[in-house]
C-alpha positions as CSV (number, residue, x, y, z in Angstrom):
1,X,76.1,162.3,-23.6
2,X,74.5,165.3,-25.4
3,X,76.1,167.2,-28.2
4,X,76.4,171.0,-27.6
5,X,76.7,172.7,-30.7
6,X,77.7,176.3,-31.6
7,X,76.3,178.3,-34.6
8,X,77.9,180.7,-37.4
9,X,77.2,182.2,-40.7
10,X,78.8,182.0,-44.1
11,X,80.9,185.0,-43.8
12,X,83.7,184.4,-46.2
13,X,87.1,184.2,-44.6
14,X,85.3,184.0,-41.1
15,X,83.5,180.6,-41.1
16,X,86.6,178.1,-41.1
17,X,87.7,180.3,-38.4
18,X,84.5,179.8,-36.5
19,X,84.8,176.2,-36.3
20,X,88.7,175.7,-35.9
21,X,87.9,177.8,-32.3
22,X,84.4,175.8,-31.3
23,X,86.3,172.7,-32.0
24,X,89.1,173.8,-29.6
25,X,86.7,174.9,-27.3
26,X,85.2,171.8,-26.9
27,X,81.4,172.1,-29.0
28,X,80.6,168.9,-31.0
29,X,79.2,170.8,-33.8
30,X,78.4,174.1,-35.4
31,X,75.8,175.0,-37.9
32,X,75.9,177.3,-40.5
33,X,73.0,179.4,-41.7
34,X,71.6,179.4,-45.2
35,X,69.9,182.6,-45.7
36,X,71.5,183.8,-49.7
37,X,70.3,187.0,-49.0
38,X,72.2,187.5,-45.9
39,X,75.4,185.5,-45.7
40,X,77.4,183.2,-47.8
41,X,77.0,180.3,-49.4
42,X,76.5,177.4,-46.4
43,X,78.1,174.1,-48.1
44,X,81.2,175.9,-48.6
45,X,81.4,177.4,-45.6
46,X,80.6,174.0,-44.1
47,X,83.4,172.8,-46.8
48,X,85.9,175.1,-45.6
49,X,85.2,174.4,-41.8
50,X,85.9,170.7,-42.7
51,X,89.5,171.4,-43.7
52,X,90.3,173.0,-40.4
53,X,88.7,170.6,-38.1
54,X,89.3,167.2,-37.4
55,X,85.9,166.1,-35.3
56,X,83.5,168.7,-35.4
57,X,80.3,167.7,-36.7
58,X,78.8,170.7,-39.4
59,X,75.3,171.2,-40.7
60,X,73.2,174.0,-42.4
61,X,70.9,175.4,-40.2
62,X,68.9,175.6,-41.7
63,X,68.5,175.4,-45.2
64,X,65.0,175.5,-47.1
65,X,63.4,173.5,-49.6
66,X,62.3,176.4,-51.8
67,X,65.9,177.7,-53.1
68,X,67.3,174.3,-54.3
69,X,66.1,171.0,-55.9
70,X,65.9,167.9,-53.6
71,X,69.0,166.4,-55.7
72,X,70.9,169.6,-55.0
73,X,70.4,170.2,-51.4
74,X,71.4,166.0,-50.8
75,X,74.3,166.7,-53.0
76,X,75.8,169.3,-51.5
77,X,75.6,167.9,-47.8
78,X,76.8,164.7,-49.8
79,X,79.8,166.6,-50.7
80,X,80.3,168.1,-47.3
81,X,80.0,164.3,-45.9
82,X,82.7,163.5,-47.7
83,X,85.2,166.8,-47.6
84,X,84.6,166.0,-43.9
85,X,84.7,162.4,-43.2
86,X,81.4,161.6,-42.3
87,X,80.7,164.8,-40.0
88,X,77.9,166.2,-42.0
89,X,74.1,167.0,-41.2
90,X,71.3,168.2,-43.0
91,X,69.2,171.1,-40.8
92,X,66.1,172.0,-42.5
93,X,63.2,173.6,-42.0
94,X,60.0,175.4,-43.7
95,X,62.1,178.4,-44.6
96,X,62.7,181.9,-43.5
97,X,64.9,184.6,-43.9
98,X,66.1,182.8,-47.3
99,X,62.4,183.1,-48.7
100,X,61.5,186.5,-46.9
101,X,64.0,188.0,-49.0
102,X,62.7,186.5,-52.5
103,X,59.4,187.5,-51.4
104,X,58.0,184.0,-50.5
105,X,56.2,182.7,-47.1
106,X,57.0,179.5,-45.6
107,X,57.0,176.9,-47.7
108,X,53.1,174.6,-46.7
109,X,53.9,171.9,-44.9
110,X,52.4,169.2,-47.3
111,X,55.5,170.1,-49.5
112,X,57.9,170.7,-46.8
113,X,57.1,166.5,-46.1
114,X,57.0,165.5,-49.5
115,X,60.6,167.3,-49.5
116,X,62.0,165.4,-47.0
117,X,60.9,162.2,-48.7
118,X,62.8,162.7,-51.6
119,X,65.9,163.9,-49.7
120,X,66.0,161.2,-47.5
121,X,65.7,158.8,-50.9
122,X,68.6,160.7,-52.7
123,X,71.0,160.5,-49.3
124,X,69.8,156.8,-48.8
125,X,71.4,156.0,-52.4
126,X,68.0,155.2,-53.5
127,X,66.3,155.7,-57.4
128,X,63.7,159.1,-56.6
129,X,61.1,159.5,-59.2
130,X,60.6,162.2,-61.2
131,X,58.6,165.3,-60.4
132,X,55.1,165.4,-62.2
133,X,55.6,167.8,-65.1
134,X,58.8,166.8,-67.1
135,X,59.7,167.4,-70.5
136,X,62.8,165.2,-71.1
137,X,60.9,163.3,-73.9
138,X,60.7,166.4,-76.0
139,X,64.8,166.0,-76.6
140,X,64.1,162.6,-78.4
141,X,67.1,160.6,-76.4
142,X,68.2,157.2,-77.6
143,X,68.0,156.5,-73.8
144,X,66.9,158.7,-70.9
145,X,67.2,158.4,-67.0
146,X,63.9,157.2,-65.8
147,X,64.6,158.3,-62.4
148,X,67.3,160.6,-60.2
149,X,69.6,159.2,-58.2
150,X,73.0,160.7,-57.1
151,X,75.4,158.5,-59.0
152,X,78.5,159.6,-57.8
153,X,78.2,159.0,-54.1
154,X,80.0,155.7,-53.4
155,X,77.4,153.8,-51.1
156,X,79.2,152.5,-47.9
157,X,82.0,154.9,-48.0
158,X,80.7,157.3,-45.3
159,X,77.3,156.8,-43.2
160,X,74.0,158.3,-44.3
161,X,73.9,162.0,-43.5
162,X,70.6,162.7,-41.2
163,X,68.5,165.2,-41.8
164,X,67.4,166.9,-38.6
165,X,64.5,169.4,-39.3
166,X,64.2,172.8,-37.2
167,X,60.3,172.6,-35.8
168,X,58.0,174.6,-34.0
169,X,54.4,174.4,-34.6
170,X,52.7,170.4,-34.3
171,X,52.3,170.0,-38.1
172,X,55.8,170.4,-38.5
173,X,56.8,168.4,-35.7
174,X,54.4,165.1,-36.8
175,X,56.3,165.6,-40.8
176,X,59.6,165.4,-39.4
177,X,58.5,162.6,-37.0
178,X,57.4,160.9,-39.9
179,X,60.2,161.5,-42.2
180,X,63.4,163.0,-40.6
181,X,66.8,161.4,-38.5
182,X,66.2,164.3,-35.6
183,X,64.1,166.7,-34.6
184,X,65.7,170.1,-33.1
185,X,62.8,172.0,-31.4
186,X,62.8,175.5,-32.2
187,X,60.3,176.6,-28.9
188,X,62.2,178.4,-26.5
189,X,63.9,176.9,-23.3
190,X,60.6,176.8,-21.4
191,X,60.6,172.6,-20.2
192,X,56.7,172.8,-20.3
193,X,57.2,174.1,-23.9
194,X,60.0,171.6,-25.0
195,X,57.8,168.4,-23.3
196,X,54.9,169.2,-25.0
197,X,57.4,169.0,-28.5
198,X,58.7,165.9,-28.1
199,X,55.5,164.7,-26.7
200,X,53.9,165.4,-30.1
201,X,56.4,163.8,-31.9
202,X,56.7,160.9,-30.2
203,X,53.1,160.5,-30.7
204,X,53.2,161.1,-34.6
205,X,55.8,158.8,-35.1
206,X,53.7,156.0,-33.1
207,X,50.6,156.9,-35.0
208,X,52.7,155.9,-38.4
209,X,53.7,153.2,-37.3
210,X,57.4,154.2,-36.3
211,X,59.7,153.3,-33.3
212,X,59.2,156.4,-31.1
213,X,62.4,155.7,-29.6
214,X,64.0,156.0,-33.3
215,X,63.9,159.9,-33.5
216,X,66.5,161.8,-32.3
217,X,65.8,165.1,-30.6
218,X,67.4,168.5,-30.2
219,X,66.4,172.0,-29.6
220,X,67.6,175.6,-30.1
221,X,67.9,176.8,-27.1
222,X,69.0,181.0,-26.2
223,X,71.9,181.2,-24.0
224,X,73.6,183.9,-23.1
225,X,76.0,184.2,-20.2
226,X,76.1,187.3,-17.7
227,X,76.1,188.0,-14.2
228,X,73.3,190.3,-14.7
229,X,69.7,188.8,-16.4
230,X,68.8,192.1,-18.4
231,X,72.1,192.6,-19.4
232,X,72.2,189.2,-20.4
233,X,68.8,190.0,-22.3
234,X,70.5,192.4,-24.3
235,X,73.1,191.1,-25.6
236,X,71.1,188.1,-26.9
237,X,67.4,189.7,-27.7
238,X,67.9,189.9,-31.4
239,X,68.0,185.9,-31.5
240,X,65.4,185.9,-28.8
241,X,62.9,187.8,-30.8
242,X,63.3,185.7,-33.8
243,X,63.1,182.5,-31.9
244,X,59.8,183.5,-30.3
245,X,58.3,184.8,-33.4
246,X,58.8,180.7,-34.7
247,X,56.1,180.1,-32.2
248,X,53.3,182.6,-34.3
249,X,54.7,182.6,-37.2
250,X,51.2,183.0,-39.0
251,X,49.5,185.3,-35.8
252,X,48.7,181.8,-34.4
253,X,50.5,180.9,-31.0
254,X,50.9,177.3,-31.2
255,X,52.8,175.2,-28.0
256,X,52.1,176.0,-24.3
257,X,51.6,179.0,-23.2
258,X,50.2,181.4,-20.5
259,X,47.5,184.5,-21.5
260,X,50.8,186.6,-20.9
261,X,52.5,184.8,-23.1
262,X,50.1,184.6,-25.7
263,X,50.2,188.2,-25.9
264,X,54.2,188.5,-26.0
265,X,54.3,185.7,-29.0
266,X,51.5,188.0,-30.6
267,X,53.0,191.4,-30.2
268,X,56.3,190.0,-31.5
269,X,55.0,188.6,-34.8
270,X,53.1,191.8,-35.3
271,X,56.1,194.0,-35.0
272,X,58.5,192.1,-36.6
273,X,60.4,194.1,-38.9
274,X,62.3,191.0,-41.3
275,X,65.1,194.0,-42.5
276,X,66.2,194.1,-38.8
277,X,65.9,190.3,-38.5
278,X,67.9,188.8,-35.6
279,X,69.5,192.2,-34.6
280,X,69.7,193.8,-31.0
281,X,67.8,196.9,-31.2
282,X,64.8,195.9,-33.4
283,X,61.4,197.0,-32.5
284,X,60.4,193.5,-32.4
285,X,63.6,192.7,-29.7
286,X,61.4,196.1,-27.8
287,X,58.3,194.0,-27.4
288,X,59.5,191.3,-24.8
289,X,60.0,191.9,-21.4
290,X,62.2,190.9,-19.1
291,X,59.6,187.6,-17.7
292,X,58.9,186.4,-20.7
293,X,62.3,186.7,-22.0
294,X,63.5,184.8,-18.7
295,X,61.8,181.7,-19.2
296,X,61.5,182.0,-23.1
297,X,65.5,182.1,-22.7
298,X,68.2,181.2,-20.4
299,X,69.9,184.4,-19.2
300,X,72.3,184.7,-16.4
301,X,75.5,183.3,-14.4
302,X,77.1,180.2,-15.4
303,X,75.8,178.4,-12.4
304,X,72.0,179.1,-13.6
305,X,72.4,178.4,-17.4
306,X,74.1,175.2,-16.5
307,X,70.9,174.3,-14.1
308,X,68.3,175.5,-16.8
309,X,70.2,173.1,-19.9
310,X,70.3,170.1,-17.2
311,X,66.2,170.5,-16.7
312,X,66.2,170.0,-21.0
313,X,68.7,167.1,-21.4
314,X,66.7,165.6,-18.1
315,X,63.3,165.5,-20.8
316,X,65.2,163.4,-23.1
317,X,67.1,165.9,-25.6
318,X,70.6,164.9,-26.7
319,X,71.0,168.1,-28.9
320,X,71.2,170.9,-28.0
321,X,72.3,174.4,-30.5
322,X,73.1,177.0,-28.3
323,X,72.1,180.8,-30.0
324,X,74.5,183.5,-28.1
325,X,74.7,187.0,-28.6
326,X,73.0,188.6,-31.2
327,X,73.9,190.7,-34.1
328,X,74.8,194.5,-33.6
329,X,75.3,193.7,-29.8
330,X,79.0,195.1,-28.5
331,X,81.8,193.0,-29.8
332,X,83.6,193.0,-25.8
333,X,79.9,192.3,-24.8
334,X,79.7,189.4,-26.9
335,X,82.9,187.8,-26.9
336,X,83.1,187.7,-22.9
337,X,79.5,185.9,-23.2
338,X,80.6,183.6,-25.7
339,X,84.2,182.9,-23.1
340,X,82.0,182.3,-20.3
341,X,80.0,179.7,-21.6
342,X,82.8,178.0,-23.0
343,X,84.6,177.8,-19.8
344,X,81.9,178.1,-17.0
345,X,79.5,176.0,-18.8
346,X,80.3,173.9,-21.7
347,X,82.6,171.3,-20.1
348,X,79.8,170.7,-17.4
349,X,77.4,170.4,-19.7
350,X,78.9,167.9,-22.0
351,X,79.1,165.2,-19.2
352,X,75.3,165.3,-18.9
């Protein structure tokens, strides 16, 4: 059966809340976004949510590995494993928003997988060596750790959180292949787009040697609910523009697609204004029309979302994050998009 899960920011007072309603409305898990700059603090959000749920899985999504140590993004999902009984995932990716606002690119792929490594060694209970570089020995110790480890995790007590990295361009894809639990696909709802995703992976994870039938895979997928398509559009076209920048995030289209949509992924990433990032009403939202945003996204009545997702879970995904209405769209607008997937199309879904 595939997990449907919800998403939510770190909005103090607001994030428990969040997840004690997608739990009752039937999503197996919400994410929380780690962007410092932006929202709140993600692992106590995630924390918080734990306390007022009772099965709802919780995971960043996504954090970075720029604005914390290895040993301090495993410990705080660690922590959140525990506060929630074993509900806990680690969603990471290359970095955006968080590192935008510190002034800092995506972080190169080389040490986005050498990241992972060491995460996946901390949550495995393993000894991680040192980076190169130290200066313990200048404090003259008696006796020094000679590698990190996190000692206070009690090994057996809870199962190994996975880390599920957010990927778009092949690079990406083939280091989380290589390293990761899951894979959620961050390449639009287009099932030419989302084939040719796990088709790399799959393939990456042969070529090292790994069980291609070991990964996990997901994708972000946006969803918003409404009789009318462009209305639909609206409502949800500040999440749509940032999801289709993912795919030319450097000027470079990478994935499937069309000469028309090789221009939209273009014009997007040159307009992209990151101080109106995700919003409705952003000139970057302005640059995609109505086609593009059509298969890009999955916009319309209940009937026609619920027969776009079953085309994805049909390729082989058992994840799938659903991105509703966008920030700065109208509150009534969004909440009755939100109801109607919840009751039109969630409980459909989740016997696929």
């Amino acid at each position: 059966m595939v997990q449907v899960w919800t998403n939510g920011v770190g909005i103090p007072g607001a994030a428990a809340r969040r997840a004690a309603d997608a739990e009752a409305a039937g999503f197996d898990g919400m994410t929380v976004v780690d962007s410092q700059n932006l929202s709140g603090d993600p692992y106590v959000a995630l924390a918080l949510a734990a306390k007022q749920t009772e099965h709802l899985l919780l995971g960043t999504g996504v954090t970075n590995p720029y604005t914390r140590h290895p040993a301090v993004t495993a410990s705080s999902i660690a922590t959140v494993q525990g506060e929630s009984g074993g509900r806990a995932v680690l969603g990471i990716g290359r970095g955006d928003s968080a590192l935008a606002h510190l002034g800092r690119a995506p972080v190169p792929v080389g040490k986005f997988e050498d990241y992972l490594r060491r995460v996946q060694g901390y949550l495995r209970g393993e000894d991680v060596e040192f980076e190169p570089g130290g200066d313990l020995d200048r404090l003259g110790l008696a006796n020094q750790p000679t590698a990190s480890r996190l000692a206070w995790v009690r090994p057996g007590k809870y199962p190994k959180v996975p880390v599920d990295v957010a990927a778009t361009g092949p690079k990406v894809i083939a280091a989380a292949a290589r390293q990761a639990d899951q894979v959620t696909f961050a390449v639009g709802a287009d099932p030419e787009r989302v084939k040719w995703g796990i088709e790399t992976a799959r393939a990456a994870r042969a070529a090292a040697g790994l069980d291609p039938d070991g990964l996990v895979f997901g994708a972000y997928v946006n969803v918003v609910v409404h009789d009318d398509p462009e209305e639909a559009q609206r409502i949800g076209e500040g999440g749509i523009s940032l999801f289709t920048r993912f795919s030319a995030m450097h000027g470079s289209v990478v994935g499937p697609a069309s000469g028309e949509e090789d221009r939209v992924f273009r014009e997007v990433h040159d307009a992209y204004d990151m101080t109106s990032h995700s919003r409705v009403g952003s000139q970057q939202a302005e640059r995609i029309p109505g086609e593009f945003a059509g298969r890009f996204a999955i916009l319309g009545r209940a009937s026609y979302c619920l027969e776009r997702l079953g085309e994805l879970v049909e390729l082989g995904l058992r994840r799938l994050v659903v991105v509703g209405p966008s920030a700065g769209a109208s509150p009534g607008d969004a909440r009755a998009a939100d109801e109607a997937f919840a009751t039109e199309v969630l409980p459909a879904l989740r016997k696929l």
